[in-house]
C-alpha positions as CSV (number, residue, x, y, z in Angstrom):
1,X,3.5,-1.4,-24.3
2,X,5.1,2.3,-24.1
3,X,3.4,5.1,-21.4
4,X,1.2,7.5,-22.7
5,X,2.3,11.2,-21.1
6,X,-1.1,12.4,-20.3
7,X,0.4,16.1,-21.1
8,X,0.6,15.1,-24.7
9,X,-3.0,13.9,-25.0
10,X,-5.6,16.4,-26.2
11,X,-9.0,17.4,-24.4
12,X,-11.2,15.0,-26.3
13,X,-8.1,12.0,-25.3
14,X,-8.8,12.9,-21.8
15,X,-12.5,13.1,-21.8
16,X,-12.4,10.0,-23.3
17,X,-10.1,8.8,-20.5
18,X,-12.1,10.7,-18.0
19,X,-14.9,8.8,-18.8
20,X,-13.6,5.2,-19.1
21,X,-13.9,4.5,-15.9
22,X,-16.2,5.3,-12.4
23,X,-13.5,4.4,-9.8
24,X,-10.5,5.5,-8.6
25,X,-8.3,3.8,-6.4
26,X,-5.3,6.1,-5.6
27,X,-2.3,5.7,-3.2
28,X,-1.5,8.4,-1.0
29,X,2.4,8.3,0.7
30,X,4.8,5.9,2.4
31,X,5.7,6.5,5.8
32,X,6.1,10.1,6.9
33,X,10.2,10.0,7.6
34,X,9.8,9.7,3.5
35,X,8.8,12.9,0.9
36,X,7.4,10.7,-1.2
37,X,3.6,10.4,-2.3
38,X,1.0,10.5,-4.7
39,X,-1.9,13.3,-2.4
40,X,0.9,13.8,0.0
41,X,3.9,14.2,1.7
42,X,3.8,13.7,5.4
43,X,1.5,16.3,6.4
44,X,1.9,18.6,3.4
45,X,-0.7,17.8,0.3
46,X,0.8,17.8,-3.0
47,X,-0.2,21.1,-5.1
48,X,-3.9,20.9,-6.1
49,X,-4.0,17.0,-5.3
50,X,-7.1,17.2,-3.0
51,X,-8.8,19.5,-5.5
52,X,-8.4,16.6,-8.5
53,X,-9.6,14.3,-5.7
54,X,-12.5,15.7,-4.8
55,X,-13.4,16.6,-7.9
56,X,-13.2,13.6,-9.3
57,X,-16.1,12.9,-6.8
58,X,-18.0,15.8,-7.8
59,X,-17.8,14.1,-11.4
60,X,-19.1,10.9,-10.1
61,X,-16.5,8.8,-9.4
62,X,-16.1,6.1,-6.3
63,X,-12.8,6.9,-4.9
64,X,-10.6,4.5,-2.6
65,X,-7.8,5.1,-1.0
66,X,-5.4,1.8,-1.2
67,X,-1.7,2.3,0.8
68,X,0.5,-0.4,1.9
69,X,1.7,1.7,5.1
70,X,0.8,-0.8,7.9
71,X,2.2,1.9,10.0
72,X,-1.7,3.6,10.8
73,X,-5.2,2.3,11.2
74,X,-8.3,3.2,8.5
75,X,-9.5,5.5,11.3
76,X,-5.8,7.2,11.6
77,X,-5.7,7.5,7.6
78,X,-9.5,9.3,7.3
79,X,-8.4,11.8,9.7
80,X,-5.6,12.2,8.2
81,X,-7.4,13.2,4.8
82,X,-9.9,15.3,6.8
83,X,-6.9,17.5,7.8
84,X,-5.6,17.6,4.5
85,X,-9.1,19.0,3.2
86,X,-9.8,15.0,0.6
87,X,-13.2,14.0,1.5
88,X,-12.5,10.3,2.9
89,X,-14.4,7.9,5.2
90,X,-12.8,5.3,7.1
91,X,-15.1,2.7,4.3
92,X,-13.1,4.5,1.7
93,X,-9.6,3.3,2.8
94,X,-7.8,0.0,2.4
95,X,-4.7,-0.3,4.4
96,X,-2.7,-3.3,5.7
97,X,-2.7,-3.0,9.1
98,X,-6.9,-3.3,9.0
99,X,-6.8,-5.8,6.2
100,X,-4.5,-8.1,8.2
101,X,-7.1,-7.9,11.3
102,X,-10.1,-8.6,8.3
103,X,-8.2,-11.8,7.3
104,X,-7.6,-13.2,10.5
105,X,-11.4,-12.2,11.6
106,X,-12.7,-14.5,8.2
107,X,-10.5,-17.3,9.5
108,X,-12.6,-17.4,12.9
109,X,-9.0,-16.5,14.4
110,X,-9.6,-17.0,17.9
111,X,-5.6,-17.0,19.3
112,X,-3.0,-14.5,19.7
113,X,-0.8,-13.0,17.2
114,X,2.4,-12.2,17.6
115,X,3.4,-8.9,15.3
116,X,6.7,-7.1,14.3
117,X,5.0,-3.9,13.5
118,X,3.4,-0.6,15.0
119,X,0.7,-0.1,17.4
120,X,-1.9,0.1,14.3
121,X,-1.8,-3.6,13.4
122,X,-2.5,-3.8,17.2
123,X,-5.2,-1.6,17.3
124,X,-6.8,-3.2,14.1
125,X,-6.8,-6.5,15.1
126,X,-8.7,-4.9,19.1
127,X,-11.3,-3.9,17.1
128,X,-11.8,-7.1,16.3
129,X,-11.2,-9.0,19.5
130,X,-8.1,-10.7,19.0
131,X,-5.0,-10.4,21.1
132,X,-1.6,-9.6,20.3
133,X,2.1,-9.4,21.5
134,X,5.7,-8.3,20.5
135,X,5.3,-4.4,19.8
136,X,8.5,-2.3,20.4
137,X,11.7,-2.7,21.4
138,X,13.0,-6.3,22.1
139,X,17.0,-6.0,22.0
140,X,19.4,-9.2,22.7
141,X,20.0,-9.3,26.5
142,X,23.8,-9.9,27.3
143,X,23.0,-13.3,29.3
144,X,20.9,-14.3,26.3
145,X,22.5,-13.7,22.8
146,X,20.9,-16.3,21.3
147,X,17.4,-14.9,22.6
148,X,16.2,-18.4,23.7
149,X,12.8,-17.3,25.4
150,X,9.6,-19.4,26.1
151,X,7.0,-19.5,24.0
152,X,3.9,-18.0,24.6
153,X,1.0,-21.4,23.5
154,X,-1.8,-19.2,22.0
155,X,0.8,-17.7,19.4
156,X,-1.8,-18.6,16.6
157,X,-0.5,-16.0,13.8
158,X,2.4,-14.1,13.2
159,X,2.2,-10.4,11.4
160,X,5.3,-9.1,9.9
161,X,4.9,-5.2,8.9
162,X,6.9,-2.2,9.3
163,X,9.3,-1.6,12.7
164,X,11.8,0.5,13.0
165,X,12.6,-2.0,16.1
166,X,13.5,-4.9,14.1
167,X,15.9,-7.2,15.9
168,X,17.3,-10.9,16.1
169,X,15.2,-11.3,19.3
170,X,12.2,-10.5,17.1
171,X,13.3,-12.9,14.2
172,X,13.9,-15.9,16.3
173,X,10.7,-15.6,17.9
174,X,8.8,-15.2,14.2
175,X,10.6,-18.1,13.2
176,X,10.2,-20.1,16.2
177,X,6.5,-19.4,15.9
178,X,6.4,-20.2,12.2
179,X,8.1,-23.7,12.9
180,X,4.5,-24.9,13.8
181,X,2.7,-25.1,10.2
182,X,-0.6,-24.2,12.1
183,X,0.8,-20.9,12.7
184,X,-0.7,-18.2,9.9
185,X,2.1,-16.0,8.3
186,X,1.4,-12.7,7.3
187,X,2.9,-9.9,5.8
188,X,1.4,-6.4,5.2
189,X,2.9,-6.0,2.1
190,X,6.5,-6.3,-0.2
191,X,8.0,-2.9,-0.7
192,X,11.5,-3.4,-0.5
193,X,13.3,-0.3,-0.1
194,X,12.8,3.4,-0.2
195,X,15.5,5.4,-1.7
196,X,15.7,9.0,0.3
197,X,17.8,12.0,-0.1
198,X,21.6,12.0,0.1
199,X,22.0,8.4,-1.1
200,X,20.3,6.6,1.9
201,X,18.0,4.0,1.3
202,X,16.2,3.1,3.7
203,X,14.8,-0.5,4.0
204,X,10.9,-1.6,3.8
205,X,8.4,-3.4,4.5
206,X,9.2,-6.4,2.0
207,X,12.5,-6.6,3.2
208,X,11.7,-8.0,6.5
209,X,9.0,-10.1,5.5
210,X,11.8,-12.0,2.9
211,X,14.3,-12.2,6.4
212,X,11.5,-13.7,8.2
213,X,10.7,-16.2,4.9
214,X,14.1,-17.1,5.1
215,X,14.5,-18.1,8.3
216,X,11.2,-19.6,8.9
217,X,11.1,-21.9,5.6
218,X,7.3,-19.9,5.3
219,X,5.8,-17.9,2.4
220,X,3.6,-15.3,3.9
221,X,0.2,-14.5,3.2
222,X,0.6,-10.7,1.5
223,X,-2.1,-7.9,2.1
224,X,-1.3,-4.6,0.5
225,X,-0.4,-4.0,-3.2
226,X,0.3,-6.1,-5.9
227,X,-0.8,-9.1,-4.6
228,X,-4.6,-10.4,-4.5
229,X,-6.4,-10.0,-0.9
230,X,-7.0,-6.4,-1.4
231,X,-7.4,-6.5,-5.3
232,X,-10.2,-9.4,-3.7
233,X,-11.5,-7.6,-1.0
234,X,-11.9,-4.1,-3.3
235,X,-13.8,-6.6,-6.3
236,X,-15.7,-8.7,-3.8
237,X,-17.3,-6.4,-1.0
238,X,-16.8,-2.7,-3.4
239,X,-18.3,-4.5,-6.6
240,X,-15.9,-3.0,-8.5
241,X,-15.8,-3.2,-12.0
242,X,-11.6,-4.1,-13.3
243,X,-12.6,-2.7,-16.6
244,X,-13.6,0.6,-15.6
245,X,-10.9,1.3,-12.4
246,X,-8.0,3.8,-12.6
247,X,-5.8,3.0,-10.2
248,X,-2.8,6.1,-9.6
249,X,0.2,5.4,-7.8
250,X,4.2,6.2,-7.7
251,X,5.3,3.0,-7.7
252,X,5.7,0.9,-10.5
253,X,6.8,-2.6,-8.8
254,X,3.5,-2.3,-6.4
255,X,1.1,0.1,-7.7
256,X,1.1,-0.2,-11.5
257,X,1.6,-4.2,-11.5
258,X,-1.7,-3.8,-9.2
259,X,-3.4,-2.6,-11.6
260,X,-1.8,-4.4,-14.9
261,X,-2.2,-7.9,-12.7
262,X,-6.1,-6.9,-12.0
263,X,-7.3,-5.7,-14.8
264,X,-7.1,-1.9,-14.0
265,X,-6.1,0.9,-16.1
266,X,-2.7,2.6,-14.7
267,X,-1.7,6.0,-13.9
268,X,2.0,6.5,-12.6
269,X,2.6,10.1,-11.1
270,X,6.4,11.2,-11.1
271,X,6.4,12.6,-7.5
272,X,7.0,9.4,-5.3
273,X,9.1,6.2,-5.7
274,X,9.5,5.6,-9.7
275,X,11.6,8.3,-11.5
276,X,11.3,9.3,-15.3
277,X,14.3,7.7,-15.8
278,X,13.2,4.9,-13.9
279,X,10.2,4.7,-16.2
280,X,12.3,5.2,-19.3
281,X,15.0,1.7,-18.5
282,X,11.1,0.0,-18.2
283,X,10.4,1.4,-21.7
284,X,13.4,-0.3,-23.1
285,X,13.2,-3.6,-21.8
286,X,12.9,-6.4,-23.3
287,X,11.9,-8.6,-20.5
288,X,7.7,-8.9,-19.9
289,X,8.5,-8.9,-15.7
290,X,9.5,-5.3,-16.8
291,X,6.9,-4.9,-19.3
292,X,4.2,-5.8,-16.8
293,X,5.3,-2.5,-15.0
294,X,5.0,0.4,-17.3
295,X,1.7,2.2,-16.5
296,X,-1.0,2.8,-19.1
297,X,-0.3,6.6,-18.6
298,X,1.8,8.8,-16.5
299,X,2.0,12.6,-15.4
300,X,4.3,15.0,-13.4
301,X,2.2,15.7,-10.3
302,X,-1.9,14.5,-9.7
303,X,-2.6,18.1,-9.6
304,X,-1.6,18.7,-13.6
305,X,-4.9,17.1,-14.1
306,X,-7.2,19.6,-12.2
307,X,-7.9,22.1,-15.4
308,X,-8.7,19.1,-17.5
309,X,-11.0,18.0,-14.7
310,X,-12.4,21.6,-14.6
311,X,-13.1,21.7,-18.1
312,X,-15.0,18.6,-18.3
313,X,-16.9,20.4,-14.9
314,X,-18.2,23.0,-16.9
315,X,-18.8,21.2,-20.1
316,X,-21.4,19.1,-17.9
317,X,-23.0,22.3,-16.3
């Protein structure tokens, strides 16, 4: 399999293209410390990315909005889009922190959870009437470096995503939790790290939910991107069609092994997590793993496509 630069096609290639599918299902950033994105970057849009957005729903399309950030609620995420001028509702968007609360709700959940995460897992799982604990801080106390604590008996679920304020007090208490089997482990999603500016790399949400794994003996349940509640939840209550579903990302090892794994076609943009270069080592590999991340087709920045979407505008006028 080798990328196809969508540069190098020609207009009939791209109407082609254009017309191979009648969904979209496009990421949008990672958390806003990052400036890294697909539409955006924190609060800045990425040149003309609305534009191809919208217009793709002025061709016809159904658009979704699919993000692994646990870090804000559906509601949080439309406005969001409002501000940045994409026309979103809160039924477009898939994000973690609501699918977590969905999959809890079709248990018949009716404990508490106990989450290391933001106040939008919290708020997601209120709007569905079930309780929570263990948002913010929770540092070792000098009397108790071991962090032995008591444990609260209608801990029926524990949610690992995103927090800044991971700790040891918070891991012994996931894994003290997760020692009953009856407990449900979840965890918004895998992405491991986040490479920044100046060297730094900052961790993710995938690396805490693999501390918790280890220490709790417990696979969790995944939500977000690549694995297959939301590719369920998009092909079970959207009626989406795998066949003819673009899904557009910046990530290869989440986004574009989405797609590949559910049957979508695969659009990699260069501005986020995967580099050119990055996408050329997965060109030369030998290894299928590898192979199972190169994207069908990949461009520079969403917004290169807006005068092919034009064309095709004014073609159907």
């Amino acid at each position: 399999m080798s990328a196809i630069q969508i540069q190098s096609l020609s207009q009939e290639d791209i109407r082609k293209l254009i017309n191979s599918f009648d969904t979209v299902l496009t990421d949008c950033d990672v958390l806003q410390i990052f400036l890294l994105g697909v539409l955006w970057m924190h609060m800045t849009p990425l040149p003309y990315s609305s534009d191809v957005i919208n217009l793709l729903r002025k061709l016809g399309k159904q658009v979704f909005y699919v993000t692994n950030n646990s870090t804000k609620t559906r509601e949080e995420l439309a406005e969001k889009c409002k501000a940045l001028k994409f026309e979103a509702t809160k039924d477009d968007i898939l994000c973690t922190s609501n699918l977590s609360a969905r999959y809890l709700q079709s248990l018949g959940f009716n404990k508490k959870v106990y989450i290391i995460g933001t106040e939008a897992i919290g708020k997601e799982l209120e709007q569905v009437n079930i309780s929570h604990c263990g948002i913010g801080p929770d540092v070792i106390e000098q009397t108790n470096p071991y962090s032995v604590f008591d444990k609260d008996p209608e801990i029926g679920a524990v949610i690992v995503g995103f927090d800044e304020h991971f700790s040891y007090p918070k891991m012994t208490k996931a894994a003290t939790y997760l020692y009953d089997p009856n407990v449900h482990f979840i965890g918004t999603n895998m992405d491991e790290r986040f490479p920044v500016s100046d060297n730094v790399v900052i961790p993710g949400t995938g690396s805490l939910v693999r501390c918790i794994e280890s220490c709790s003996e417990r696979k969790a349940v995944v939500m977000g991107k690549p694995d297959e509640y939301m590719a369920k939840m998009l092909m079970n209550q959207s009626n989406i069609d795998p066949k003819r579903t673009l899904m557009i990302g910046d990530r290869c090892n989440t986004d574009i092994l989405f797609g590949s794994r559910w049957g979508f076609t695969t659009l990699l943009v260069l501005t986020g997590v995967t580099s050119q270069s990055d996408l050329e080592k997965l060109k030369q590999s030998d290894r299928q793993e590898e192979r199972d991340l190169i994207p069908d087709y990949y461009i520079n920045s969403l917004g290169d496509l807006l005068p092919y979407l034009k064309e095709i505008e004014t073609e159907m006028l």
